[in-house]
DRENKEVEX-270481 format. One line per 3 residues: number of its first residue (from 1); for each residue x, y, z of N, C-alpha, C, CB. Coordinates in Angstrom, 3 decimals, decimal comma, m for minus. Glycine has a CB too. Example, Ala and Ser with C-alpha at 12.3 -4.5 7.8 and 13.67 -1.06 7.14 Angstrom:
1> 13,190/m5,690/7,800/12,300/m4,500/7,800/13,200/m3,300/7,800/11,308/m4,473/9,046 | 12,850/m2,250/7,080/13,670/m1,060/7,140/12,900/0,030/7,870/14,084/m0,598/5,725 .
***
This chain:
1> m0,391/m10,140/9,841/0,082/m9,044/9,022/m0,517/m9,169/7,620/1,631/m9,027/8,967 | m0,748/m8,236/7,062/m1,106/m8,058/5,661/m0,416/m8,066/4,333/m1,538/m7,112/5,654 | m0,152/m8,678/3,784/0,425/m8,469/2,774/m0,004/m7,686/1,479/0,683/m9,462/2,584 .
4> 0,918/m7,502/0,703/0,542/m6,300/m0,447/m0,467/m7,080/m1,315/2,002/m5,683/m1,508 | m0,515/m8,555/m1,097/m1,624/m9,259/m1,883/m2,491/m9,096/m1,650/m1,764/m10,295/m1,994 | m2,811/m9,432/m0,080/m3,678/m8,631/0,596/m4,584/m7,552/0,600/m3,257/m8,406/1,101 .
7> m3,436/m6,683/0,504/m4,580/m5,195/0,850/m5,397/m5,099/m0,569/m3,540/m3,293/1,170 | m4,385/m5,562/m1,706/m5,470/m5,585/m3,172/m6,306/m6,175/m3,020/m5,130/m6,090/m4,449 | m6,611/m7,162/m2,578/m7,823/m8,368/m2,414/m9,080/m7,417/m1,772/m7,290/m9,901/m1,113 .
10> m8,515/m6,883/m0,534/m9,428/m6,273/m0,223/m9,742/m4,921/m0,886/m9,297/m6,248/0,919 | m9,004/m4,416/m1,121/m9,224/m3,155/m2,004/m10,187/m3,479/m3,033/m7,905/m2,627/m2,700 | m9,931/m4,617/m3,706/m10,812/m4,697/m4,926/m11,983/m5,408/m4,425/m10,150/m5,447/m6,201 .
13> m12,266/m5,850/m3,300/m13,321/m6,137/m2,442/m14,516/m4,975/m2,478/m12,698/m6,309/m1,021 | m13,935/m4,218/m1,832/m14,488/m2,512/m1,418/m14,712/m1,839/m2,590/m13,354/m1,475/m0,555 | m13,601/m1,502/m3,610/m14,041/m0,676/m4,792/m14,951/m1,362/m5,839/m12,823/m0,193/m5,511 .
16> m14,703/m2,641/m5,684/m15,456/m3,101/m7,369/m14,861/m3,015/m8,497/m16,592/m2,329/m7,839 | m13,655/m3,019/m8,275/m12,436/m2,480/m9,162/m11,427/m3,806/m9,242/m11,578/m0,993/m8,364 | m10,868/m4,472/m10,000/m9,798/m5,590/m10,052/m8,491/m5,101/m9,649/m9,649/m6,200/m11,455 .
19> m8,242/m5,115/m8,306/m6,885/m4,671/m8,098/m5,871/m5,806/m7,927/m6,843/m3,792/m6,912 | m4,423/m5,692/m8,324/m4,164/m6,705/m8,197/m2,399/m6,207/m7,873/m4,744/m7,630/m9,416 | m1,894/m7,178/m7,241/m0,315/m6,450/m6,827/0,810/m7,317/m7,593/0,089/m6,543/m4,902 .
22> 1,395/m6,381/m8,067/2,824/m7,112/m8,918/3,776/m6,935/m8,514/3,206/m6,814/m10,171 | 4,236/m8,020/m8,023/5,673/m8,141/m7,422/6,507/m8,061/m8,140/6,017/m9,146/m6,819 | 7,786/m7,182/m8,660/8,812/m6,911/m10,021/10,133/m6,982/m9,213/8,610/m5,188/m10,979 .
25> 11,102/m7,299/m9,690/12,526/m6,822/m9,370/12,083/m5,086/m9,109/13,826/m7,191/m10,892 | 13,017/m5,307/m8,096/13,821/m4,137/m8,190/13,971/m2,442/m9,062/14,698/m4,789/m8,465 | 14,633/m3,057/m10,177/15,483/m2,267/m11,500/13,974/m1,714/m11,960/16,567/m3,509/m12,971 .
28> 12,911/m2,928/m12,436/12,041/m2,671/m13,013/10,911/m1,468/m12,075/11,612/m4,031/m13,408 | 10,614/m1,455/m10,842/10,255/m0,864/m10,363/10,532/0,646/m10,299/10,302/m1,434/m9,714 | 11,809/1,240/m10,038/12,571/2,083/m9,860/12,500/2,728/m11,704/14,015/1,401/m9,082 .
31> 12,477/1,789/m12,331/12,414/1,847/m13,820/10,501/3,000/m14,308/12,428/m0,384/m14,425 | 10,345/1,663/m13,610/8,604/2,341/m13,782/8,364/3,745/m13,079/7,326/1,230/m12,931 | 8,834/3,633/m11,801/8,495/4,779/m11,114/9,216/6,086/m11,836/8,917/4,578/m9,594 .
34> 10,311/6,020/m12,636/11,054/6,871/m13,576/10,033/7,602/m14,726/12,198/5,903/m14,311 | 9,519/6,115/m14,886/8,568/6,795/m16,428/7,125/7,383/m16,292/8,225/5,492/m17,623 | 7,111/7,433/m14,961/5,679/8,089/m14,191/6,342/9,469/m13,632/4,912/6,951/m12,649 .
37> 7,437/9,808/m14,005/7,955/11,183/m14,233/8,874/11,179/m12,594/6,440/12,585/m14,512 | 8,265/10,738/m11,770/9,668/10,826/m10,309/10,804/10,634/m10,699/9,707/9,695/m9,053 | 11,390/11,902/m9,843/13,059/12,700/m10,037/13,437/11,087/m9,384/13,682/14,704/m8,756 .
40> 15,225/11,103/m9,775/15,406/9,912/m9,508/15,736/9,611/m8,239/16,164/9,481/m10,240 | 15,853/10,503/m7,152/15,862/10,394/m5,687/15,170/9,596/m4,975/15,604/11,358/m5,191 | 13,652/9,982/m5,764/12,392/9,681/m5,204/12,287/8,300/m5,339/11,259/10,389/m5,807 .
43> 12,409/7,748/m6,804/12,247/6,237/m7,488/13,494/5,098/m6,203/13,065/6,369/m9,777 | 14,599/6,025/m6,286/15,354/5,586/m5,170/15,111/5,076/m4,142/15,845/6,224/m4,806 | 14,808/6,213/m3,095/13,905/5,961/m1,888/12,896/5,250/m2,089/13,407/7,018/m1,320 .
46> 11,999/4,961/m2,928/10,820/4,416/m2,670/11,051/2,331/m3,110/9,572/5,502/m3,792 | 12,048/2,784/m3,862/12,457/1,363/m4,331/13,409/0,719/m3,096/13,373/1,458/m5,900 | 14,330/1,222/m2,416/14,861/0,641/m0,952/13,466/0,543/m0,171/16,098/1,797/m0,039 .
49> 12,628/1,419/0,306/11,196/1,075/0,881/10,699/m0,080/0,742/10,237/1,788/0,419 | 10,148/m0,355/m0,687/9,693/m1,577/m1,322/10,424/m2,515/m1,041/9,586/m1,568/m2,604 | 11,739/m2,652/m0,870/12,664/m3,810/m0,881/12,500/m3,888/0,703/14,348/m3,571/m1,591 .
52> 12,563/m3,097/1,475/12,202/m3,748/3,150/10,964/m4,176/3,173/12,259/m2,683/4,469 | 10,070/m3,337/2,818/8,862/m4,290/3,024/8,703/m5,659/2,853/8,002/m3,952/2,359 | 9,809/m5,485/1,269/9,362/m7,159/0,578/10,085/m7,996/1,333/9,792/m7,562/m1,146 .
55> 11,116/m7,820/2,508/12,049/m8,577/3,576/11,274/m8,384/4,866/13,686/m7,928/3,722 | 9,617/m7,820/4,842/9,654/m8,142/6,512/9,947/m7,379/7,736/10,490/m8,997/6,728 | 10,349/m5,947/6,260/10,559/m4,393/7,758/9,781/m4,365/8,493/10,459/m2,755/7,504 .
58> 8,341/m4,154/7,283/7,042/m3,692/7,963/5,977/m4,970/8,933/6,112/m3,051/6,572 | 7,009/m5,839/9,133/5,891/m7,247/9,724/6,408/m7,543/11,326/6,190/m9,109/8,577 | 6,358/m6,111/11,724/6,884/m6,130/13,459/5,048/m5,204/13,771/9,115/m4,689/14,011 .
61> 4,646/m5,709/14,506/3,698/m5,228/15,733/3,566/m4,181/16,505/3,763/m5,853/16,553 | 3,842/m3,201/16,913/3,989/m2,127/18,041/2,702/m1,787/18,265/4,853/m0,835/17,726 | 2,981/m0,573/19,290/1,723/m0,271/20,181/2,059/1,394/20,030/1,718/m1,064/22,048 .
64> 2,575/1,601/19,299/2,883/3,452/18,525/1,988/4,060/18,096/3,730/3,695/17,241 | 0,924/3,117/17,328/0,199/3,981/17,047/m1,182/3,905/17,947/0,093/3,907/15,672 | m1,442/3,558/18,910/m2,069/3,486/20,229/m1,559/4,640/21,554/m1,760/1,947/20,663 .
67> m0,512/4,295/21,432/0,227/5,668/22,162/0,304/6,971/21,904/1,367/5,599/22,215 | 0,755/7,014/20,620/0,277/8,433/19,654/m1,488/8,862/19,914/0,503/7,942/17,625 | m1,872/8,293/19,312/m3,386/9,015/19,225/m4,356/8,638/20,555/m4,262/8,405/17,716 .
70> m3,474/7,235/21,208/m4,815/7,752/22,597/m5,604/6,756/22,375/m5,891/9,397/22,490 | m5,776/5,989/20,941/m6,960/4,435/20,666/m5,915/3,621/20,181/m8,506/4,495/19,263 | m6,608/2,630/19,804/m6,193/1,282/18,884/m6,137/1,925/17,223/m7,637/m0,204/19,060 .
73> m5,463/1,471/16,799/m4,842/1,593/15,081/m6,537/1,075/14,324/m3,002/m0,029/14,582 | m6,998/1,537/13,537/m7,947/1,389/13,145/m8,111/0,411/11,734/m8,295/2,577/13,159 | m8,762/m0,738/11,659/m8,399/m1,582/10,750/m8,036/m1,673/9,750/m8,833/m2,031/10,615 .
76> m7,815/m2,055/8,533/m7,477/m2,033/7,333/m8,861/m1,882/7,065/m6,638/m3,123/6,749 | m9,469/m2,982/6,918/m10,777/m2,870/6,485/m11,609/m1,966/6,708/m11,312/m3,674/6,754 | m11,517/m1,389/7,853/m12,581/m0,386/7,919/m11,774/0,854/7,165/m13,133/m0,050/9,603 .
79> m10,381/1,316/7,242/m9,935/2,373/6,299/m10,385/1,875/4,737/m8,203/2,588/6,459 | m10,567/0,920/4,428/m10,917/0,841/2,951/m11,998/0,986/2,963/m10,656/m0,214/2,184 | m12,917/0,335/3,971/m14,221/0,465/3,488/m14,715/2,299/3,082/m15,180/m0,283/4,791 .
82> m14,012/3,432/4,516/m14,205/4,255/4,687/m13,462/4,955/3,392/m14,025/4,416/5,919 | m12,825/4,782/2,564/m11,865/5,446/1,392/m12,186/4,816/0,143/m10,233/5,247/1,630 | m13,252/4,043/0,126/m12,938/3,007/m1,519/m13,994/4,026/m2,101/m13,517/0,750/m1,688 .
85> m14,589/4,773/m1,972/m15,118/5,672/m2,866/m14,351/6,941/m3,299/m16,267/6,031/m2,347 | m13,026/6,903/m2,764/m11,803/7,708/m3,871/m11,417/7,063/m4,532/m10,591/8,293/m3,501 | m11,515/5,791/m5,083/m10,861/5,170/m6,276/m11,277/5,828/m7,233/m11,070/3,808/m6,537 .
88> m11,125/6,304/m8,374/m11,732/6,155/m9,670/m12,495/5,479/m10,332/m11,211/6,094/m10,221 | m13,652/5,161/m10,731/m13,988/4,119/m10,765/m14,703/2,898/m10,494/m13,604/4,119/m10,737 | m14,840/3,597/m8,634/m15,377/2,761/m7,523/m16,878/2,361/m7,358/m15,049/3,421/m6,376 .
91> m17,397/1,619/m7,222/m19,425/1,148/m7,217/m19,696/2,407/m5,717/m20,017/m1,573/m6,464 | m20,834/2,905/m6,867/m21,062/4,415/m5,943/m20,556/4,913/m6,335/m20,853/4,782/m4,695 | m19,996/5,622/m6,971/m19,369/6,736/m7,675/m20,353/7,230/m8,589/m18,091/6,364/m8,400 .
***
């Protein structure tokens, strides 16, 4: 499984860009997501999200998205490789 350290590592792999992931409480998150203008529903929801992830929601396996579309889930890496020229910023741009 990947972690959010992770996908920055590689992200900033692909873009050429220093990405890097900050792990915050909670409060502070929900805080931030406030001052980036999200109604407070949203900061809500997205801050319970964050908090399962950070417990391990998202670190179960299935075969859903193989069943859905008919292939195999397509890598991380290759979705970044295929998207790191929407960063802002990105080498090639």
């Amino acid at each position: 499984m990947l972690s959010c350290a992770d996908i920055a590592t590689k992200l900033s792999r692909v873009t050429g860009i220093p990405i890097r992931f900050n792990d915050m409480p909670p409060d502070e998150f929900r805080k931030l997501l406030r001052s980036m203008g999200r109604p407070a529903w949203h900061a809500e929801e997205m801050t319970v999200s964050y908090l399962g992830m950070s417990k391990g929601a998202s670190a179960v396996l299935t075969e859903e998205v193989q069943r859905v579309l008919g292939r195999p889930a397509t890598p991380f890496d290759r979705v970044a490789a295929d998207y790191a020229r929407l960063f802002p910023g990105a080498v090639g741009q």
